[in-house]
BAMIMAR-669648 format. One record per residue: x, y, z of N, C-alpha, C, O in turn; chain. Coordinates in nm, 4 decimals. Layout:
NODE      n_xx      n_yy      n_zz     ca_xx     ca_yy     ca_zz      c_xx      c_yy      c_zz      o_xx      o_yy      o_zz  tinu
NODE         X         Y         Z         X         Y         Z         X         Y         Z         X         Y         Z     A
...
***
This chain:
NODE      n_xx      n_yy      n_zz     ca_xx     ca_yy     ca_zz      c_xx      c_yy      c_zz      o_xx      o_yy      o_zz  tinu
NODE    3.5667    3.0653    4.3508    3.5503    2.9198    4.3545    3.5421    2.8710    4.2089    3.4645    2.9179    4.1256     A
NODE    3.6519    2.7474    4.1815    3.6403    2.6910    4.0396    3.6224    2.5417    4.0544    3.7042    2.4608    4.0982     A
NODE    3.4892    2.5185    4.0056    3.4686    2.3358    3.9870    3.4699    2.3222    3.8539    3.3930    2.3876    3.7834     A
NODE    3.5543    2.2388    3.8060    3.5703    2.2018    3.6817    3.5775    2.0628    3.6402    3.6787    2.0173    3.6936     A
NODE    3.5139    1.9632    3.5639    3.4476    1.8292    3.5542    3.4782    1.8366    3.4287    3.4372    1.9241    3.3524     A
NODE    3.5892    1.6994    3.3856    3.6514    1.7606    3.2263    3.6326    1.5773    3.1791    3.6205    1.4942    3.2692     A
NODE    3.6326    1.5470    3.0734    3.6516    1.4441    2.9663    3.6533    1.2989    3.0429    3.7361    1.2585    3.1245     A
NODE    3.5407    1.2349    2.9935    3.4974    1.1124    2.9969    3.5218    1.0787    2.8532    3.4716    1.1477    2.7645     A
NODE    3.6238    0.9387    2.8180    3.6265    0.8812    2.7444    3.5539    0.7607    2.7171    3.5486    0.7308    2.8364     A
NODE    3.4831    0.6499    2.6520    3.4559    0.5559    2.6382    3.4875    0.4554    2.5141    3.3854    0.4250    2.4524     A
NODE    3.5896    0.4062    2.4723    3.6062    0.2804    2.3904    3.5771    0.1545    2.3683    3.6326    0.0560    2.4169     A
NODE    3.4619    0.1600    2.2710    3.4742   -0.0013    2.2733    3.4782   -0.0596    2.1259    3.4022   -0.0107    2.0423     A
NODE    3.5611   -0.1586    2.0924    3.5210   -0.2408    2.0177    3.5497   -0.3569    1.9972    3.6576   -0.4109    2.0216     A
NODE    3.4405   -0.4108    1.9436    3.3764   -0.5916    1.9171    3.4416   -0.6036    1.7682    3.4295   -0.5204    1.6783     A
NODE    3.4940   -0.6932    1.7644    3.5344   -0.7805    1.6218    3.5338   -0.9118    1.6211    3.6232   -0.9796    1.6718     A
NODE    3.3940   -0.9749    1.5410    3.3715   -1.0906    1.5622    3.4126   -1.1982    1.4257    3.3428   -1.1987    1.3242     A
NODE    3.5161   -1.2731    1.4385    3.5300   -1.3301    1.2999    3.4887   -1.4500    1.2690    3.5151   -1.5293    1.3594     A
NODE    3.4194   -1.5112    1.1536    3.3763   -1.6934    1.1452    3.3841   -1.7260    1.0455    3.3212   -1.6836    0.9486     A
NODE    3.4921   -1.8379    1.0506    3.5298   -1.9105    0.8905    3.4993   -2.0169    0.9088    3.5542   -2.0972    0.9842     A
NODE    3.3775   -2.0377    0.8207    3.3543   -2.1841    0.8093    3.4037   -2.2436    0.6556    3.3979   -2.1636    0.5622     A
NODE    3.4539   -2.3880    0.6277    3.5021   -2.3919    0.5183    3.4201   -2.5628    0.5126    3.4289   -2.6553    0.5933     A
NODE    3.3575   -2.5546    0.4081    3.3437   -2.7289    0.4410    3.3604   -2.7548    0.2790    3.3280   -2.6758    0.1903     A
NODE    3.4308   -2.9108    0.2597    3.4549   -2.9162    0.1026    3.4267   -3.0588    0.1261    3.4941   -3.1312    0.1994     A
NODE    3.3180   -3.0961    0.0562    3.2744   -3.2365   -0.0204    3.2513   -3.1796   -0.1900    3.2036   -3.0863   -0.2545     A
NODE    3.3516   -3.3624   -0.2113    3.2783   -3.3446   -0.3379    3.2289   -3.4963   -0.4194    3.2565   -3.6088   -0.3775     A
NODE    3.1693   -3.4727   -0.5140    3.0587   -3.6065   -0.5544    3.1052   -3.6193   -0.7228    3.0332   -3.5634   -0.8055     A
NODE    3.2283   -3.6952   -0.7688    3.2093   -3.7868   -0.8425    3.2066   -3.9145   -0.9184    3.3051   -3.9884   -0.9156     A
NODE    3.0648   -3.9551   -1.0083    3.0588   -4.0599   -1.0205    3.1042   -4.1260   -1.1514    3.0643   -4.0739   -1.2555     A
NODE    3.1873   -4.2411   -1.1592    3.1948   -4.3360   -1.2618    3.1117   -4.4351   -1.2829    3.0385   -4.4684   -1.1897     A
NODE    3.1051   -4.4923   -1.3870    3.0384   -4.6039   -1.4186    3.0886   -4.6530   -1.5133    3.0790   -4.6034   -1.6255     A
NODE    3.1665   -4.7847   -1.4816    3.2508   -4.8618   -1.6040    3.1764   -4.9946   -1.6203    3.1615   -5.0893   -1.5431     A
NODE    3.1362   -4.9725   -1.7403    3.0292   -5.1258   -1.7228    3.0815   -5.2082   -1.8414    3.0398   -5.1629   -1.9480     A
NODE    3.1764   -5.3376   -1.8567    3.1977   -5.3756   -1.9717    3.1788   -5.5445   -1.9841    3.2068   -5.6327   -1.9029     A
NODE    3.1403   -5.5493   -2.0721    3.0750   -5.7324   -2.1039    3.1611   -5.7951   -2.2339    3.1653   -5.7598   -2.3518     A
NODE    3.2248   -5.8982   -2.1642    3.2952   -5.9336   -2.2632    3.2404   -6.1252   -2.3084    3.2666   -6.2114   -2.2245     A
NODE    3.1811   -6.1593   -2.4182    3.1458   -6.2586   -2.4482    3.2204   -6.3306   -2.5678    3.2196   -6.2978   -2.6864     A
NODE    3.2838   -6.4348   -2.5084    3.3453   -6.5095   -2.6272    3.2606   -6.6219   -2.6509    3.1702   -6.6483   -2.5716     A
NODE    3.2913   -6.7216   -2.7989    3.2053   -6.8026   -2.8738    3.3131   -6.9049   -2.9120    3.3823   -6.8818   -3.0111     A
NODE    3.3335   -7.0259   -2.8337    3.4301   -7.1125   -2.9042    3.3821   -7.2205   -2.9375    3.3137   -7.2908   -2.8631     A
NODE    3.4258   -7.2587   -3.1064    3.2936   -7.3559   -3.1224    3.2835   -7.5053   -3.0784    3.2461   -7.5965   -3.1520     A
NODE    3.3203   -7.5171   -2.9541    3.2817   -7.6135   -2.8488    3.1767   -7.5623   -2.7718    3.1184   -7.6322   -2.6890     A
NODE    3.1419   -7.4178   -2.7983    3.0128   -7.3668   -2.7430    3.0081   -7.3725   -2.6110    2.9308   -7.4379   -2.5409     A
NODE    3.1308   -7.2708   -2.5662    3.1324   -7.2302   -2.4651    3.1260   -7.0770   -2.4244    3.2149   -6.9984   -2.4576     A
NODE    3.0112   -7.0387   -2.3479    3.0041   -6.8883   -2.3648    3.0435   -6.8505   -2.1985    2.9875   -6.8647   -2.0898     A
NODE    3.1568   -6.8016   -2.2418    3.1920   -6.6989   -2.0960    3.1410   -6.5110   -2.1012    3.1607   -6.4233   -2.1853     A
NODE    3.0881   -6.5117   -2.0016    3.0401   -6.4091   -2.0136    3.1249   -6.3438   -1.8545    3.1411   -6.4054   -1.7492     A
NODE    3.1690   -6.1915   -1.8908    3.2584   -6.1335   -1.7691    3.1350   -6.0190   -1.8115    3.0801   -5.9959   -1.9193     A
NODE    3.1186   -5.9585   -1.6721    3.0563   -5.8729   -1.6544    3.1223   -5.7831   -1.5179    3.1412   -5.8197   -1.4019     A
NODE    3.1518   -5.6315   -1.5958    3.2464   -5.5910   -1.4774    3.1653   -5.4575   -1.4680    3.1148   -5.3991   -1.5639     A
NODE    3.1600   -5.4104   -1.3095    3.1372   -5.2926   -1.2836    3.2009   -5.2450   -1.1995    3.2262   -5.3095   -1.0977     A
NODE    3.2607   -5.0735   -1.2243    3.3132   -5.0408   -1.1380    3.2323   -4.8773   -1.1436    3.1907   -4.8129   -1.2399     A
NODE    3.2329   -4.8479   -0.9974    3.1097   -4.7450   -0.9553    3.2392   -4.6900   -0.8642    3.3117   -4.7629   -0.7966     A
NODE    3.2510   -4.5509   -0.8774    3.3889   -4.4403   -0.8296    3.2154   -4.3522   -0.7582    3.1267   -4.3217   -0.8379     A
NODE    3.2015   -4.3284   -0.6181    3.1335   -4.2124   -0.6103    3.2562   -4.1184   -0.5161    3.3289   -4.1635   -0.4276     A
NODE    3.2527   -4.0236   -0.5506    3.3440   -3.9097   -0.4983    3.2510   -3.7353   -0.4541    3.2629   -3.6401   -0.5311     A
NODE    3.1837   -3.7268   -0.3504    3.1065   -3.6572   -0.3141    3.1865   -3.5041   -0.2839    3.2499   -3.4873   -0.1797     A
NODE    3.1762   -3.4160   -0.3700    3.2501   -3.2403   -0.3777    3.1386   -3.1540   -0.3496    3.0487   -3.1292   -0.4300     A
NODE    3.1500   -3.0982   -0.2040    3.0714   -2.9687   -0.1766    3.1079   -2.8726   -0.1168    3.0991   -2.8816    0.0056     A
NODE    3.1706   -2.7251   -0.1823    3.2402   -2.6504   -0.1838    3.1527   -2.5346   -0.1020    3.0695   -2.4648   -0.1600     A
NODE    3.1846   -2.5219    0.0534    3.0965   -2.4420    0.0785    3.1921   -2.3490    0.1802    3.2665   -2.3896    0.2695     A
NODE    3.1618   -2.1892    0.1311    3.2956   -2.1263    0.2082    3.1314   -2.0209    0.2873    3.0140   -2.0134    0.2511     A
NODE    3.2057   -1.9614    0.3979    3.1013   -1.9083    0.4868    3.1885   -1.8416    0.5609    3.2405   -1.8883    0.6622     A
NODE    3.2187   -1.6807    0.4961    3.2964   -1.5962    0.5812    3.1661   -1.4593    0.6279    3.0958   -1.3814    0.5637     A
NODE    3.1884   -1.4898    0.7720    3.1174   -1.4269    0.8204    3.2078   -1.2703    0.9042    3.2589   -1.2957    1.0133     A
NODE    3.2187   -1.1628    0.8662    3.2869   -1.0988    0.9469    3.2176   -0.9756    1.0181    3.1920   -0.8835    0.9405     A
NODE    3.1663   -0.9467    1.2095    3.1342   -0.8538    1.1841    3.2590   -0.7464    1.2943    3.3353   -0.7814    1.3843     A
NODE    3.2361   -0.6367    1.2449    3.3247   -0.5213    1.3080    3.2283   -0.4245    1.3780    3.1307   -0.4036    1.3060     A
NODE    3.2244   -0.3689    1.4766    3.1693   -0.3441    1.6007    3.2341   -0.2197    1.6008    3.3347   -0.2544    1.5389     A
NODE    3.2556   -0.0716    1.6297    3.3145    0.0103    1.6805    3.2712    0.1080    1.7373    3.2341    0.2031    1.6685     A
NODE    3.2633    0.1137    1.8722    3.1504    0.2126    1.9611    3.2242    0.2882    2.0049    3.2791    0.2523    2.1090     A
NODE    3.2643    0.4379    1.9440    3.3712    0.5324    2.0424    3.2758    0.6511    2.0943    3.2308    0.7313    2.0126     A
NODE    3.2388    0.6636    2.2627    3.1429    0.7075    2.2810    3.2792    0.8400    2.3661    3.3900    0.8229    2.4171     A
NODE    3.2071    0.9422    2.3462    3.3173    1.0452    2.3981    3.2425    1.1478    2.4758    3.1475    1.2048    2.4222     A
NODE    3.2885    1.1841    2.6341    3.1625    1.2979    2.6970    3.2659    1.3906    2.7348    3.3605    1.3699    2.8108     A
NODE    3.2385    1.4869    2.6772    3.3270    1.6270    2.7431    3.2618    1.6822    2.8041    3.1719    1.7247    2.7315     A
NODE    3.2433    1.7222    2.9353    3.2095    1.7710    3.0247    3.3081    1.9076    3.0819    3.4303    1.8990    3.0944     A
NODE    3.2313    2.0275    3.1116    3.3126    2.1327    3.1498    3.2262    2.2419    3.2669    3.1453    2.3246    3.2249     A
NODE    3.2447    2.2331    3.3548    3.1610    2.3352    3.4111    3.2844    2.4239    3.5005    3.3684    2.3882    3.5831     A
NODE    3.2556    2.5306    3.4508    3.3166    2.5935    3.5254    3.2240    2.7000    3.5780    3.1405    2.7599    3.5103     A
NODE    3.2502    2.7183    3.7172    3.1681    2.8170    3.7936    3.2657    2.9036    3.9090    3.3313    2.8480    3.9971     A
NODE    3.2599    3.0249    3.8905    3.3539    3.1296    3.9187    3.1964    3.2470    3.9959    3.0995    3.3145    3.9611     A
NODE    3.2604    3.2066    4.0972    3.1914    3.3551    4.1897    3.2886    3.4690    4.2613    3.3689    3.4473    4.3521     A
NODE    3.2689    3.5583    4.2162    3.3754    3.6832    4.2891    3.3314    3.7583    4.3503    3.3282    3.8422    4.2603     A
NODE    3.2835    3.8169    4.4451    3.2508    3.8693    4.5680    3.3393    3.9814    4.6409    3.4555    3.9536    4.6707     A
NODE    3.2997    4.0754    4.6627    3.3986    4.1874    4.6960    3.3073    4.2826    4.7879    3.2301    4.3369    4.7089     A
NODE    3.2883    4.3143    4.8790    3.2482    4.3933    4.9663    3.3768    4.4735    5.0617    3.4781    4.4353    5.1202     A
NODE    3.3254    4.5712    5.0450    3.4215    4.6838    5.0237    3.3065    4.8225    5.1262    3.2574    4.9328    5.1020     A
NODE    3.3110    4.7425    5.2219    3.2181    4.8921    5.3540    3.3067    5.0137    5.3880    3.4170    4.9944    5.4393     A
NODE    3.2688    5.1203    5.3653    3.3312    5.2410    5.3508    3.2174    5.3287    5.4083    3.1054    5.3535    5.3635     A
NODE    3.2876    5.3723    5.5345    3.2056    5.4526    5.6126    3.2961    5.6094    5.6356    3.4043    5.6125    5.6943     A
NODE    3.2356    5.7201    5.5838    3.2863    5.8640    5.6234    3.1950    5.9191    5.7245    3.0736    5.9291    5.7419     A
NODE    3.3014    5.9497    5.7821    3.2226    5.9675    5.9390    3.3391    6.1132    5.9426    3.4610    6.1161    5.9593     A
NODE    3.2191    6.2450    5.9144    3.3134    6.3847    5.9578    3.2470    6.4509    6.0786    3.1302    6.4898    6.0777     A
NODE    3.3263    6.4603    6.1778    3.1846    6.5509    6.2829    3.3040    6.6875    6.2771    3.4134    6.6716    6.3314     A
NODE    3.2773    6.7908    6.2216    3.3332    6.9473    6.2494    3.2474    7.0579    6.4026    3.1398    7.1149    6.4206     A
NODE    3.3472    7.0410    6.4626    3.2585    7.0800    6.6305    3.3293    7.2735    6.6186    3.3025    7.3546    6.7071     A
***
């Protein structure tokens, strides 16, 4: 008699990937200029100019990667062998 129970494989794998990308960015101007003239009728114009640029930059990278690899492997083997032999041997002499 032969029972024999052979190879269990198991594979697994997880690969998890995450790209986050976010981009602000922040910059600022400030143009501030005053211009005053004097004419001598004594007239004062005064210009007053502003110009304000905000431009907000935020450079944010976020690579997340994970890799997972579970190779689970069962070799299994049994072998079982019984041999058995009976072999009755009877001498039987009767001399009369």
């Amino acid at each position: 008699m032969v029972i024999s129970l052979s190879t269990s494989s198991i594979d697994v794998e997880v690969a998890t990937l995450v790209d986050v990308e976010v981009m602000m960015s922040i910059d600022v101007e400030v143009v501030l200029s005053v211009n005053i003239e004097v004419v001598p009728s004594v007239d004062i114009e005064v210009v007053m100019s502003v110009d304000i640029e905000v431009v907000m930059s935020v450079d944010v990278e976020v690579v997340m990667s994970v890799d997972v690899e579970i190779v689970m492997s069962v070799d299994v083997e049994i072998v079982l062998s019984i041999d058995v032999e009976v072999v009755p041997s009877v001498d039987v002499e009767v001399v009369s």
